[in-house]
C-alpha positions in Angstrom: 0.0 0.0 0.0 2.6 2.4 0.9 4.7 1.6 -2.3 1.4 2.5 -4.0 1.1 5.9 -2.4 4.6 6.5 -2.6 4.1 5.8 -7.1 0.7 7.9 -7.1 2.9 10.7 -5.7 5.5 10.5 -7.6 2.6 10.2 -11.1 1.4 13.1 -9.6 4.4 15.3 -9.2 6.1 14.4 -12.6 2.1 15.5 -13.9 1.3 18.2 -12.1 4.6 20.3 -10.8 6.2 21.8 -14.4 8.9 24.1 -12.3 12.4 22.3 -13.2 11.1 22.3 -17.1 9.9 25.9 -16.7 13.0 27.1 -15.2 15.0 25.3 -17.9 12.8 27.4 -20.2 13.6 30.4 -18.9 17.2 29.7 -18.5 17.7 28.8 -22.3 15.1 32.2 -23.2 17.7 34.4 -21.2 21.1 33.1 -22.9 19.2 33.3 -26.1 18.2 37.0 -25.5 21.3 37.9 -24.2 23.3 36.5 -26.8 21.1 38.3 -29.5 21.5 41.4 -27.3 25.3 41.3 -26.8 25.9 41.0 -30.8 23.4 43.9 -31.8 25.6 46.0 -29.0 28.9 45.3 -30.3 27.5 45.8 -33.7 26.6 49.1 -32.7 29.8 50.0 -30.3 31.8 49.2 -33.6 29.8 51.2 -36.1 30.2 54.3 -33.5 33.6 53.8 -33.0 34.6 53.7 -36.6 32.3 57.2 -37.1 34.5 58.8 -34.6 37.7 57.7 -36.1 36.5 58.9 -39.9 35.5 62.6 -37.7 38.7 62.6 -35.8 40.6 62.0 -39.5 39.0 64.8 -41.0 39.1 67.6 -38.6 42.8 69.4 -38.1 43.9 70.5 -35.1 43.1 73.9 -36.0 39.0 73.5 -36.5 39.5 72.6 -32.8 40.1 76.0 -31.3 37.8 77.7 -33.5 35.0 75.3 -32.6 36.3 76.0 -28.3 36.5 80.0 -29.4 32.9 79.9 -31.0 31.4 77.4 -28.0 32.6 80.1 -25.6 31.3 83.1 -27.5 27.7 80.7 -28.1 28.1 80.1 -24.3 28.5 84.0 -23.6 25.4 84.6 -25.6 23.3 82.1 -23.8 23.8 83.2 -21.1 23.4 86.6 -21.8 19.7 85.6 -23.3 19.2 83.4 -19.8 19.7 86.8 -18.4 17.3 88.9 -20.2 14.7 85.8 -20.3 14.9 85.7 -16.5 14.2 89.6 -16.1 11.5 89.6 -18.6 9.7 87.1 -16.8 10.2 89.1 -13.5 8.9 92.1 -15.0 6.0 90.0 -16.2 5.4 88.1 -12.8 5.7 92.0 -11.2 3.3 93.2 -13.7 0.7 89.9 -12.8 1.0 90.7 -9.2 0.4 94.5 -9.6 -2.8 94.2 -11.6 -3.9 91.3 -9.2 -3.1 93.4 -6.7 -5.2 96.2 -8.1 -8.2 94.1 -8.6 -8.0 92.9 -5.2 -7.9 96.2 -3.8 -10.7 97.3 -5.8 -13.0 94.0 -4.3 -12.3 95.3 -0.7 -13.4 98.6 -1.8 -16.4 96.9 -3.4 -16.9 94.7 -0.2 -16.6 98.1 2.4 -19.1 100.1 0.2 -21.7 97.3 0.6 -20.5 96.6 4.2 -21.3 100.0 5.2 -24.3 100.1 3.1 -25.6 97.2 5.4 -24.4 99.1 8.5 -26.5 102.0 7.2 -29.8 100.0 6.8 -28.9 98.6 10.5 -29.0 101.8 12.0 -31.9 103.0 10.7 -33.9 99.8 12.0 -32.5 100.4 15.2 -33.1 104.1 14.9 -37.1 103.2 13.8 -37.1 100.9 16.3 -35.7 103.0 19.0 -38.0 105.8 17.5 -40.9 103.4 17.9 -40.2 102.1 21.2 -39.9 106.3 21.9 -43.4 106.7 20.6 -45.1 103.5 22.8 -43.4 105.1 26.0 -44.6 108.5 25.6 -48.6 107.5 24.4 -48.2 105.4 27.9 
């Protein structure tokens, strides 16, 4: 009986639990992959390295300082344009806050007018009221 049991789960296992052959799988899909990887980069690394050889060829000595002089005058001008960029969008953030400043000033206005408005109108209940109250005491 036990022998039995013992071959059922062994039936079982080799049916049911696919992990060594899976992992094999997967092994033999990652050399693959890498393989086809590691040729298309060398491929590449070559074809980049002959380019800069060919540029370094054709370029004397001397296109090298004028291309350093000209990168430091393009740097200079950069710069120089970073600089006016920057203060043209402080005059323009300056210029945003002023106006929102203006209309904000121009609300509280709006909101004191109407503020004392309502003040007004409470007086003059009181003042009726009072006026009223003025008028019952003295007919008593």
């Amino acid at each position: 009986m036990d022998k039995i049991a013992k071959d059922v789960g062994d039936i079982q296992s080799r049916l049911l639990d696919h992990r060594p052959v899976i992992n094999a799988e997967i092994r033999y899909f990652m050399r693959e992959f890498e393989e086809k990887r590691g040729y298309r980069e060398s491929r590449l690394l070559e074809n980049i390295n002959k380019s800069v050889l060919e540029t370094n060829e054709q370029m004397p000595p001397a296109n090298f300082e004028d291309m350093k002089h000209q990168l430091s005058d393009i740097s200079k001008r950069l710069d120089a344009a970073n600089h006016m960029a920057e203060r043209v969008q402080q005059r323009e953030l300056e210029a945003q806050q002023g106006t929102q400043l203006k209309a904000n000033m121009e609300q509280l206005k709006e909101d004191w007018a109407e503020f004392l408005k309502e003040q007004q109108r409470l007086k003059e209940e009181v003042d009726e009221e009072h006026a009223c109250v003025t008028h019952t005491k003295q007919n008593y």
